[in-house]
Steps between C-alpha positions, in 0.01 A plus 500: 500500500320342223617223271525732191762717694641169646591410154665817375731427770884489344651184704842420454622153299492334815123591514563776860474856529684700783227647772578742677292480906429827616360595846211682409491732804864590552622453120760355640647210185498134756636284228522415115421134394363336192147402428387253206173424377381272784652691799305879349193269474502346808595898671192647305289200663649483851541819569820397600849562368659181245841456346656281250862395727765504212712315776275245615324502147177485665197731596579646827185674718650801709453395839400163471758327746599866710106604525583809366282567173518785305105665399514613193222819455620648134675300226662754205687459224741712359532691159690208296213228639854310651530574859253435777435781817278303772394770730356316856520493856710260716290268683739446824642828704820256537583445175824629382558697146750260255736771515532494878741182516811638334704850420681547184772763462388819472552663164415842426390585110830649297762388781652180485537229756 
């Protein structure tokens, strides 16, 4: 991705913009997080997914403390320039998806809970 596309990006006020992680060879969505300027840099150069941690308000490196890193292989952008798809490969055979920890109720569309 080159700079000139970097800066067409639409961030937020807070200076983020949602990315969505995609498993590039099941499709399957593992999580949606929010990159700033620094943490898409420092993906495009590692290799590596980054985030921006709106609860720790600090970059956060996927993997850095459970050893498993996500490879990022595509980076696209949507129509609007404002959300993120990183399409990659998971680095670790253990690691779990983020939606694997916890079941909400299940709704189906037009019936209500």
């Amino acid at each position: 991705m080159s700079d000139a596309i970097i800066h067409t990006l639409k961030f937020d006020r807070d200076g983020l913009i949602p990315t969505i992680v995609q498993d590039r060879v099941t499709g399957e969505v593992l999580m949606l997080a929010y990159m700033n300027g620094e943490s898409l840099e420092r993906t495009i150069q590692s290799g590596e997914t980054w985030f921006w941690s709106r609860s720790r308000g600090e970059l956060w490196h996927k993997g850095a403390t459970s050893g498993h890193t996500q490879k990022v292989v595509d980076i696209r952008l949507d129509c609007d320039d404002d959300t993120l798809l990183g399409q990659g490969v998971l680095a670790s055979d253990r690691w779990m998806d983020g939606w694997g920890g916890r079941a909400a109720p299940a709704v189906s569309p037009g019936r209500s809970r």
